[in-house]
matplotlib code that plots the C-alpha trace (Angstrom):
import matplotlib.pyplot as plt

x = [9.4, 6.6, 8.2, 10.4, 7.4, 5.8, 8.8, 8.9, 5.5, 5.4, 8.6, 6.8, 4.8, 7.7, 8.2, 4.8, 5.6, 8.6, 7.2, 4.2, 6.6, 9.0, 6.1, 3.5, 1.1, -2.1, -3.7, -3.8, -4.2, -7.7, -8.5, -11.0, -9.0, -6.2, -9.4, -10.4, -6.8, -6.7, -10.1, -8.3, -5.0, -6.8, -9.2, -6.2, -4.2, -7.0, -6.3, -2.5, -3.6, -5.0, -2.9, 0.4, -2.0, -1.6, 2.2, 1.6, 2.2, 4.2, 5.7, 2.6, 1.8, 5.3, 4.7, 1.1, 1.7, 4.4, 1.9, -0.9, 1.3, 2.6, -1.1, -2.1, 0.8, -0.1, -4.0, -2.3, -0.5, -3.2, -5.2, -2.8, -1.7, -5.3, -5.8, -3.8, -5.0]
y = [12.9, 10.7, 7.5, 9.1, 10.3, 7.1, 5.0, 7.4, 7.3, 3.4, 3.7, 5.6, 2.8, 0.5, 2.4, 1.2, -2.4, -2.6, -0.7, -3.4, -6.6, -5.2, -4.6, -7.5, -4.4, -2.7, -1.5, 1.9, 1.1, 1.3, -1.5, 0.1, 3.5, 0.8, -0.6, 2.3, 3.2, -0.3, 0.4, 3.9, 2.7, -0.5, 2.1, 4.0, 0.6, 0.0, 3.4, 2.8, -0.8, 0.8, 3.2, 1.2, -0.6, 2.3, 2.9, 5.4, 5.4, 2.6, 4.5, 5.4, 1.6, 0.3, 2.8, 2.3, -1.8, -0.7, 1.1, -1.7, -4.3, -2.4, -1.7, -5.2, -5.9, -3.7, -5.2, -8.2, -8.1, -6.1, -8.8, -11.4, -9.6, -8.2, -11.9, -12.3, -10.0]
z = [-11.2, -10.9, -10.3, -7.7, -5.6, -6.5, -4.9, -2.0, -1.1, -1.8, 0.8, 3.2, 4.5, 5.2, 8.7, 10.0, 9.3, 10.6, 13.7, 13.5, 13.3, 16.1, 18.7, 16.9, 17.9, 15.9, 18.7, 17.4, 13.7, 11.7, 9.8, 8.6, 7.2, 5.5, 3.8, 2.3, 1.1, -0.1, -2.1, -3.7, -4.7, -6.2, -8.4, -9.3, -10.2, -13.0, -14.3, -13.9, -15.9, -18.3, -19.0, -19.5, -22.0, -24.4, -23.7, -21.4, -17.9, -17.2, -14.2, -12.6, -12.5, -11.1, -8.1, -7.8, -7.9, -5.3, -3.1, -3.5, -2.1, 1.0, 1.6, 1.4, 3.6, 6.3, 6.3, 5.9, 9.6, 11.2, 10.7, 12.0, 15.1, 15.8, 16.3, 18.7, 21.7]

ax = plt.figure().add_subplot(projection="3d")
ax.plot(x, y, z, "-o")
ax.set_aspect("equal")
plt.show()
């Protein structure tokens, strides 16, 4: 159950980049609210780290990794396209 709702939540953000690389618009996205998430998933990835250390886990880490790097994506473009007013 977890690593479904991981994977569907992780999947949840692929919408808003697609939306973001059809219009090359931020406008109305926070930098500063993707930061924070950023901040919370990448606490919750050093629990999910250590965790899967002791065996346990391991699906809470795929879909958190999952989650971090959509994240990072999504900073990743504001940044680029907030650029480019």
């Amino acid at each position: 159950m977890q690593l479904i709702g991981g994977v569907i939540l992780s999947l949840g953000w692929v919408p808003q980049i697609i939306q973001i690389l059809k219009t090359k618009s931020v406008a109305d996205l926070s930098l500063k609210s993707y930061l924070l998430i950023l901040l919370g998933i990448s606490l919750m990835e050093a629990y999910a780290v250590s965790l899967a250390v002791t065996g346990v886990g391991l699906a809470f880490l795929i879909t958190n990794t999952m989650s971090l790097c959509v994240v990072l994506l999504v900073i990743i473009l504001i940044i680029r396209f907030q650029s480019h007013k």
